[in-house]
PAMARRO-364386 format. One line per field, with one value per residue (C-alpha): residue in one letter; residue number from 0; y, z, x. Coordinates in nm, 2 decimals, m for minus. Example, Ala and Ser with C-alpha at 12.3 -4.5 7.8 and 13.67 -1.06 7.14 Angstrom:
PAMARRO-364386
residu: c(A/S);
num: c(0/1);
Y: c(m0.45/m0.11);
Z: c(0.78/0.71);
X: c(1.23/1.37);
This chain:
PAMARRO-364386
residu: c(X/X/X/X/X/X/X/X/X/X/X/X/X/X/X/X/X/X/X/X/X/X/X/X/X/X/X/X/X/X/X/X/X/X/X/X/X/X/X/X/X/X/X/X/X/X/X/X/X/X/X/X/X/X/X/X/X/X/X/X/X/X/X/X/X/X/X/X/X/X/X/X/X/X/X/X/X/X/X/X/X/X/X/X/X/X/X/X/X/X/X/X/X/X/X/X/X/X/X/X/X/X/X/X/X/X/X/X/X/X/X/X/X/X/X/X/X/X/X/X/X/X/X/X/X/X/X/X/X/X/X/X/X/X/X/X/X/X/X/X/X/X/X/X/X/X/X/X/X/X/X/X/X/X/X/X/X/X/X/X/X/X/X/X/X/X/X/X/X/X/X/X/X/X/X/X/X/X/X/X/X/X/X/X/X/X/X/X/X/X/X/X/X/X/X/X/X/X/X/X/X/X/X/X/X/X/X/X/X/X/X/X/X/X/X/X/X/X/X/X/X/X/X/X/X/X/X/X/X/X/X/X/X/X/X/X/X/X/X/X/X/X/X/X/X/X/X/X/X/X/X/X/X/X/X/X/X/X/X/X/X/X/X/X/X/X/X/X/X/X/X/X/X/X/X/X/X/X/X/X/X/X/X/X/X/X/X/X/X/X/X/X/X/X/X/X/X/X/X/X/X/X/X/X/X/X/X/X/X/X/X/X/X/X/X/X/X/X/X/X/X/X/X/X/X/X/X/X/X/X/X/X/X/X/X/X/X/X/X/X/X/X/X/X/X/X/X/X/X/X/X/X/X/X/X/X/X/X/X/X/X/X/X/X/X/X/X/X/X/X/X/X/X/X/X/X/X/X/X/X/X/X/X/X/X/X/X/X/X/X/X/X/X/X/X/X/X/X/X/X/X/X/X/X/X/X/X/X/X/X/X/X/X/X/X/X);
num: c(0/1/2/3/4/5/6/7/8/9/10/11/12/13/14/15/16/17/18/19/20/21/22/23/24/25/26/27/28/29/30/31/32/33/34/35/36/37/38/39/40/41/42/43/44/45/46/47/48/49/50/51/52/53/54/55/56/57/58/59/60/61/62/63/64/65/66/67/68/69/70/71/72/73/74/75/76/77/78/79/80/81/82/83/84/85/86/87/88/89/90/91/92/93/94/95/96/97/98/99/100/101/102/103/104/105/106/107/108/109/110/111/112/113/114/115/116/117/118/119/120/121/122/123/124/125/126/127/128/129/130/131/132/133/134/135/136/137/138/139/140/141/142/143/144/145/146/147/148/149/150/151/152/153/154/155/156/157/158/159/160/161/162/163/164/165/166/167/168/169/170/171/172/173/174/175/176/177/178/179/180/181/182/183/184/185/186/187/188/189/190/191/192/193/194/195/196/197/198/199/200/201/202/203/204/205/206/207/208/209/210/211/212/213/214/215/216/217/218/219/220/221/222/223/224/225/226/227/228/229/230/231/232/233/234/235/236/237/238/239/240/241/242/243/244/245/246/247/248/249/250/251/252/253/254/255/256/257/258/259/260/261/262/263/264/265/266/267/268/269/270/271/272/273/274/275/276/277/278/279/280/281/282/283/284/285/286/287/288/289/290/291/292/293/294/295/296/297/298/299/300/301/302/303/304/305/306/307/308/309/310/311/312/313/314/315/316/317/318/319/320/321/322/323/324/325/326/327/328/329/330/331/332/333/334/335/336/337/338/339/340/341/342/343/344/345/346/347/348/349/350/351/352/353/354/355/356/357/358/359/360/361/362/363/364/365/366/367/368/369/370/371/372/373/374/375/376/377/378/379/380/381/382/383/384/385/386/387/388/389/390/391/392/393/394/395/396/397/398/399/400/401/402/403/404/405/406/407/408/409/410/411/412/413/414/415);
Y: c(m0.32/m0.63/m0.63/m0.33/m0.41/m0.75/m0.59/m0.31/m0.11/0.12/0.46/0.50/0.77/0.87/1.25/1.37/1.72/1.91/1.99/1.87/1.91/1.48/1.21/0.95/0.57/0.64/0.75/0.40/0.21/0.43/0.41/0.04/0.04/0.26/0.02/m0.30/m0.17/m0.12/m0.48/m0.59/m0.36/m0.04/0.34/0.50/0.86/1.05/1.42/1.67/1.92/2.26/2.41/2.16/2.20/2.58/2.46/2.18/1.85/1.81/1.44/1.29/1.61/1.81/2.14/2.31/2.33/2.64/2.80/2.78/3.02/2.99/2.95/2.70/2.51/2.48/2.34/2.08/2.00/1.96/1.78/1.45/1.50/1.38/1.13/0.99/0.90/0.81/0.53/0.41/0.41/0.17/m0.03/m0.12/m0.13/m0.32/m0.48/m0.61/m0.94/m0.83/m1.24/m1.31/m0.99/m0.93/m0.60/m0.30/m0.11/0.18/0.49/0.70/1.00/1.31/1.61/1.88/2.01/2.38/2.37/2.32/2.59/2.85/2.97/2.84/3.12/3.10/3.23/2.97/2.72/2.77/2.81/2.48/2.20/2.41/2.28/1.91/1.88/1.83/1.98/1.75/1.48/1.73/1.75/1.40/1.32/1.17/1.42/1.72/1.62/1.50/1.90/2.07/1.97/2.03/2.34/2.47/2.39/2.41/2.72/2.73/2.68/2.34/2.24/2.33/2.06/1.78/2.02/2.04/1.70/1.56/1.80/1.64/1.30/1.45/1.64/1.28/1.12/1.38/1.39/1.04/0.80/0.74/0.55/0.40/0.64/0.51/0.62/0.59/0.50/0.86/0.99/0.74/1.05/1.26/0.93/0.94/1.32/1.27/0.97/1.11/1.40/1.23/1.06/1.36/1.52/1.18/1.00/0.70/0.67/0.43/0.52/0.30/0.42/0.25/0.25/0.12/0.12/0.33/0.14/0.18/0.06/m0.19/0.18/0.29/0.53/0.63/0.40/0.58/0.88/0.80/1.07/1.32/1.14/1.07/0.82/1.03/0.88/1.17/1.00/1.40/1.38/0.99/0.80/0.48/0.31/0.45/0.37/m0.03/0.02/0.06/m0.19/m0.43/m0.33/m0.40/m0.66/m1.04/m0.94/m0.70/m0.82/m1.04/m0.79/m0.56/m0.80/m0.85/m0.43/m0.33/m0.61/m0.77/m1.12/m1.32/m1.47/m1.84/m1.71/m1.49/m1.78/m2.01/m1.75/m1.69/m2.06/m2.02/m1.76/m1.87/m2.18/m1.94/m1.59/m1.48/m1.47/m1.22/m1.30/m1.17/m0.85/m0.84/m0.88/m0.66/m0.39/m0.48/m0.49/m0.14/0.01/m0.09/0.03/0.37/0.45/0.19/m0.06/0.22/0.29/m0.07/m0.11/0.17/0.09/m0.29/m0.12/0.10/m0.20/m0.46/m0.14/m0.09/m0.44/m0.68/m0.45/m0.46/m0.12/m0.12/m0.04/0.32/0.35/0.30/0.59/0.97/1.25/1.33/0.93/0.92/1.25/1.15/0.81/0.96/1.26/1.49/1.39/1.68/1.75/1.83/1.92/1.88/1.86/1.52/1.62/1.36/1.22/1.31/1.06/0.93/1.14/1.47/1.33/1.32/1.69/1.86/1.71/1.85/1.49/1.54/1.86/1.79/1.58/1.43/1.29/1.20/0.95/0.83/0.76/0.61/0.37/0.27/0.14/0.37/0.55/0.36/0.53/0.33/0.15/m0.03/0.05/0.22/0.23/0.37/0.67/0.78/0.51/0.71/0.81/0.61/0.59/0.29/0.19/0.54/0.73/0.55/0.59/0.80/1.07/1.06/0.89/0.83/0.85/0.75/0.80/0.58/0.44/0.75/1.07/1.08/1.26/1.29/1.43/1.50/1.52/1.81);
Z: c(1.82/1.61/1.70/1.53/1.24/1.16/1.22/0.93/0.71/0.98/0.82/0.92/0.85/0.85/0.82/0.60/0.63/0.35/0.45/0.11/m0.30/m0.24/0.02/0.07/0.09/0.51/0.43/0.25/0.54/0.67/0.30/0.28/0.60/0.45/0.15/0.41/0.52/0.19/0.06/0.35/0.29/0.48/0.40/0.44/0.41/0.39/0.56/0.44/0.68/0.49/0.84/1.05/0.81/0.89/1.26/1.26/1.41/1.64/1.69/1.63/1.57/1.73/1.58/1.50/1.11/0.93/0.85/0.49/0.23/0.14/m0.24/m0.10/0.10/m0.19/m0.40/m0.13/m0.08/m0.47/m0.55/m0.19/m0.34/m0.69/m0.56/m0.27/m0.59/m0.81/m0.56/m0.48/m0.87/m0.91/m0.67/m0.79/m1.11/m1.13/m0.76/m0.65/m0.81/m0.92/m1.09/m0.70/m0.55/m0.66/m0.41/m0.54/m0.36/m0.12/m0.27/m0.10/0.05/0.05/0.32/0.40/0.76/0.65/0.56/0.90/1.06/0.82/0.97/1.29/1.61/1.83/2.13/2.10/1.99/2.31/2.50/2.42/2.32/2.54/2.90/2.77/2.72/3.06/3.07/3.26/3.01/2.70/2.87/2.94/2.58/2.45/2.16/2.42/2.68/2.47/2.27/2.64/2.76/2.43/2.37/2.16/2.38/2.23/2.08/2.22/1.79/1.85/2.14/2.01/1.76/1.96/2.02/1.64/1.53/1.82/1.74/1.36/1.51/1.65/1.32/1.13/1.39/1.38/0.98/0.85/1.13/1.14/1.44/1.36/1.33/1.17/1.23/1.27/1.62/1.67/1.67/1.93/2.17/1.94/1.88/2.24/2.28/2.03/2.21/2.51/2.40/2.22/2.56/2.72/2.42/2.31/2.60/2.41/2.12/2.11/1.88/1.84/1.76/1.57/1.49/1.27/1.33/1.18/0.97/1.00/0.79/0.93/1.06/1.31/1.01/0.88/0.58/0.28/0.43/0.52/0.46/0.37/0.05/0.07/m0.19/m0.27/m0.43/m0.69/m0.98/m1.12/m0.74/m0.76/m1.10/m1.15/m1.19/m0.90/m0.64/m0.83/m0.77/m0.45/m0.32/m0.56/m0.33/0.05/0.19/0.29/0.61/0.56/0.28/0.41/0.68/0.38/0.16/0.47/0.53/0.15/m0.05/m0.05/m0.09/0.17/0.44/0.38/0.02/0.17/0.37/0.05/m0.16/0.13/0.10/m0.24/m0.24/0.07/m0.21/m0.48/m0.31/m0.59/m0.87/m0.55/m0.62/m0.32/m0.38/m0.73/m0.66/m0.36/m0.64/m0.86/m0.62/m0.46/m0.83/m0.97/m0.65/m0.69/m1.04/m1.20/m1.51/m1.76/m1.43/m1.38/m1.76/m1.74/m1.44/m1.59/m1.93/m1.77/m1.55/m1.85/m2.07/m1.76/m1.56/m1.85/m2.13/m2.35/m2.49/m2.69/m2.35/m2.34/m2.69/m2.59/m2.34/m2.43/m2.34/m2.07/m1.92/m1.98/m1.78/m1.50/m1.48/m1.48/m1.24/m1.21/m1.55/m1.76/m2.03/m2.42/m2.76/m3.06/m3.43/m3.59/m3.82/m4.08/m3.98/m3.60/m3.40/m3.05/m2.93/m3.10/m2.94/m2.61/m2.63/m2.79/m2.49/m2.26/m2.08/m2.01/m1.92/m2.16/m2.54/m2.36/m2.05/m2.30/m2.53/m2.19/m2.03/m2.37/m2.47/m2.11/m2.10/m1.94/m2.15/m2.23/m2.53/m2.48/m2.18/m2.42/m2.39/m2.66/m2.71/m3.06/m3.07/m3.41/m3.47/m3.64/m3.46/m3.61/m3.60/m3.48/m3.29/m3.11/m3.15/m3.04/m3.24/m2.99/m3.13/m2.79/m2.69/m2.37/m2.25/m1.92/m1.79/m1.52/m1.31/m1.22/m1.47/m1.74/m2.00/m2.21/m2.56/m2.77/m3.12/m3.34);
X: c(m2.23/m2.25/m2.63/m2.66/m2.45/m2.69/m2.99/m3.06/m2.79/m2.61/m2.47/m2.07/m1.85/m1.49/m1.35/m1.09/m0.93/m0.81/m0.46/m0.30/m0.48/m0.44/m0.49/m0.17/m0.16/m0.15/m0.53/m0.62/m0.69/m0.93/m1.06/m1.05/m1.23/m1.52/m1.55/m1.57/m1.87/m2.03/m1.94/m2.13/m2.47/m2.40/m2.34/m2.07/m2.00/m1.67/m1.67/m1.42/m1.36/m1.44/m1.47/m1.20/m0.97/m0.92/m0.86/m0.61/m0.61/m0.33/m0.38/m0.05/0.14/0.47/0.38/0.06/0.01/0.01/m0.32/m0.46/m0.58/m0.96/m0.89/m0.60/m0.89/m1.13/m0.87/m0.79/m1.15/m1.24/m0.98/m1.00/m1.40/m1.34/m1.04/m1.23/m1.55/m1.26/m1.18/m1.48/m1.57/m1.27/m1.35/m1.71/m1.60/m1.26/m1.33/m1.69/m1.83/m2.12/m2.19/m2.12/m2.35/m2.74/m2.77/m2.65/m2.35/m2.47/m2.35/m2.08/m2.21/m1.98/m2.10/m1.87/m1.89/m1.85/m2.24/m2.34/m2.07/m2.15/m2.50/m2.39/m2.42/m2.11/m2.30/m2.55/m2.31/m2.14/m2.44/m2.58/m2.30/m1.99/m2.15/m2.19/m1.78/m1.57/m1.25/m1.07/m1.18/m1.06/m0.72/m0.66/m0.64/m0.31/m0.30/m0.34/m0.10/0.19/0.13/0.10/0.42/0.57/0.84/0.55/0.24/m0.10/m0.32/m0.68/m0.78/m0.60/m0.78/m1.14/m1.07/m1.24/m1.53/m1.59/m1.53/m1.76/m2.05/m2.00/m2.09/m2.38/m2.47/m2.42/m2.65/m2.93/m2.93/m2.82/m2.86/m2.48/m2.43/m2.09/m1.72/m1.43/m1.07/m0.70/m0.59/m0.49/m0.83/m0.92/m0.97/m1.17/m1.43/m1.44/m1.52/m1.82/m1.92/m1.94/m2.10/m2.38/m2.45/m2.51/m2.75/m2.87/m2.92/m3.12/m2.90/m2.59/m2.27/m2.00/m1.61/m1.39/m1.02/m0.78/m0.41/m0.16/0.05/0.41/0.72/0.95/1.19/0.85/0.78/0.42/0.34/0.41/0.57/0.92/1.15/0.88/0.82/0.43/0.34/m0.03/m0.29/m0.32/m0.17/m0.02/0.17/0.26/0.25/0.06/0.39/0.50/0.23/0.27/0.65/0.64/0.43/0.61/0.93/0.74/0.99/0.87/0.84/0.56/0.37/0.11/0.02/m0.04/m0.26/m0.45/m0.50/m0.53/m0.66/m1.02/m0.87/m1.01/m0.76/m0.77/m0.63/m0.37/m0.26/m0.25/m0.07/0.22/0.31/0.33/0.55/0.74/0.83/0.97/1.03/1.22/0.91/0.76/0.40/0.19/0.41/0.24/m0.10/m0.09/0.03/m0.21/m0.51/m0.43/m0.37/m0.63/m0.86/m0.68/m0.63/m0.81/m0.77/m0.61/m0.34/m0.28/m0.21/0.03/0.18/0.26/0.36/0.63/0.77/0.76/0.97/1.21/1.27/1.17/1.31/0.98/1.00/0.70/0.52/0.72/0.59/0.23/0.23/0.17/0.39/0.22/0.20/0.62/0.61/0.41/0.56/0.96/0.90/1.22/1.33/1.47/1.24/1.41/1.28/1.50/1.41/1.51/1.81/1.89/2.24/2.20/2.47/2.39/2.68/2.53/2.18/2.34/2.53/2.20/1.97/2.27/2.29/2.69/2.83/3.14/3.16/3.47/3.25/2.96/3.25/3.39/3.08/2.92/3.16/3.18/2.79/2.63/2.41/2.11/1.82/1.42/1.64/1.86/2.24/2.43/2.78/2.84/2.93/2.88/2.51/2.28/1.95/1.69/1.27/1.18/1.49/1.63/1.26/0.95/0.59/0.53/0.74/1.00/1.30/1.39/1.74/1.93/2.26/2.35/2.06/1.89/1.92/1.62/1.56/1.26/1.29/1.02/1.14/0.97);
């Protein structure tokens, strides 16, 4: 294997189903793995599964997932297309030395396996690839047994996964020389279906499978999925400041691991910066570049800039970064938040403010609450009652204020 990888450019590829309109940070690594082998001269190319995607992998499932809607599909498939570009884009552009790097980048190659399926006889399908797969081989799978002896079992769609995503190898091979596989340790017995299946049909040609582990939080739970929150990398799903946010909050514990898995920085420099911030912990350093690396790789410079904005406005209290951001930005960012329009009335007092944007059910909860401290307008606590709304102070140049009761309840309010 590392023969082949020294000798000439080798084509790898990795496979991404459509089952949401957005991949998740779980997906990076496979990702990051793809863009490894580009830095180092090779081509990668991402399948979607046009056609897989109507089947369902079962690899590291209880329950087979529910069926989608062509139109549903489509929309999945357009949208992991333009993300999966929008991410290599970032990285050339934001990421790779080019002072440091004379050969150009391979280009990412996008195929879709429903253009293959769609003209593709069952009989003969059958006929031809069916004898080359062993049963008792199929069954032995992990993914297979753990779903058989399951309450639920497994449907014969299920189990015909392998079968497709080994004859997509095979497809790869035939058309773009791609020797190499890349995926999460769960797929480990589907790359070993195709391998074995290219043996048979390809008796000359060597493949190579490789995995990558499936990260996990510090509670055993998929990275970036805990509690059925997926942090996506769709930036309308999970904000910039959000995706930055929440690597800025991955514990000591875990942080170099993650440098090490979603950064380009190489390891004697990882080492370096975890003494440093083993010294001062407190000023969390590697937790800041690992946000800043993996934002900028997903949503690039103007997403890192937001993402930093936002925090300065709401950790560092530097407002003016709330008052750089359009309504749609401040939306994005502060998902859930109730959203209010109100025309600026001359003479408007913060408590009228808070009653017309309906942030306390009652005026006597809104004075008790207020005078208390915990109503904050652009993050800044207010207290009097009866202050007069203001440009500049109470209504950003953006035309919104933003107000907060507590530590959690947000409201946006565009003034007209």
């Amino acid at each position: 294997m590392k023969k082949l990888f020294q000798s000439a450019p080798q084509s790898i590829y990795a496979g991404f189903d459509p089952t949401a309109d957005s991949l998740h940070v779980g997906n990076l690594l496979v990702i990051m793995g793809l863009l490894h082998c580009q830095r180092a001269g090779h081509k990668p190319i991402a399948l979607v599964g046009g056609a897989t995607g109507l089947i369902g992998d079962p690899s590291g499932r209880k329950t087979e997932r529910n069926q989608l809607g062509q139109s549903i599909l489509d929309g999945n498939l357009a949208a992991i297309q333009k993300q999966l570009l929008k991410v290599f884009e970032n990285h050339e552009a934001c990421l790779w030395d080019t002072s440091k790097h004379k050969a150009p980048l391979a280009p990412l190659t996008i195929v879709n396996n429903a253009e293959w399926y769609a003209n593709l006889n069952l009989i003969d399908f059958i006929a031809n690839m069916g004898r080359h797969f062993r049963m008792g081989s199929m069954l032995s799978r992990s993914s297979v047994e753990s779903r058989l002896e399951s309450e639920d079992g497994m449907s014969f769609t299920e189990f015909t996964y392998q079968i497709f995503q080994a004859y997509d190898w095979l497809h790869l091979l035939r058309k773009h020389n791609c020797c190499f596989q890349m995926g999460g340790s769960d797929q480990m017995g589907n790359l070993m279906t195709g391998h074995e299946l290219i043996s048979r049909v390809e008796r000359k040609r060597e493949v190579f499978g490789m995995t990558l582990p499936i990260v996990t939080n510090e509670e055993g739970d998929k990275f970036g999925k805990s509690a059925g929150n997926a942090i996506w990398l769709d930036e309308s799903k999970t904000s910039p400041f959000a995706l930055y946010q929440f690597f800025m909050r991955m514990p000591d514990s875990e942080v170099e691991k993650l440098l090490k898995l979603f950064t380009f920085i190489p390891l004697p420099e990882v080492a370096q910066l975890m003494q440093e911030h083993a010294r001062e912990p407190e000023k969390r350093k590697a937790q800041t570049l690992l946000a800043e690396d993996v934002t900028l790789l997903v949503h690039g410079e103007s997403g890192l800039k937001q993402a930093e904005r936002v925090t300065n406005a709401l950790y560092k209290g530097q407002v003016d970064g709330l008052a750089e951001l359009n309504y749609a930005e401040i939306k994005q960012t502060f998902q859930g938040a109730t959203v209010v329009d109100l025309l600026n009335e001359p003479g408007m007092s913060i408590l009228q403010l808070a009653m017309k944007a309906k942030c306390f059910p009652t005026e006597n909860d809104a004075v008790r609450i207020i005078n208390a401290g915990g109503f904050y307008i652009n993050q800044k606590r207010v207290q009097n009652i009866t202050e007069v709304i203001s440009t500049g102070i109470h209504i950003l140049r953006n035309g919104i204020s933003l107000l907060r009761v507590g530590k959690r309840n947000f409201y946006i309010v565009r003034w007209q």
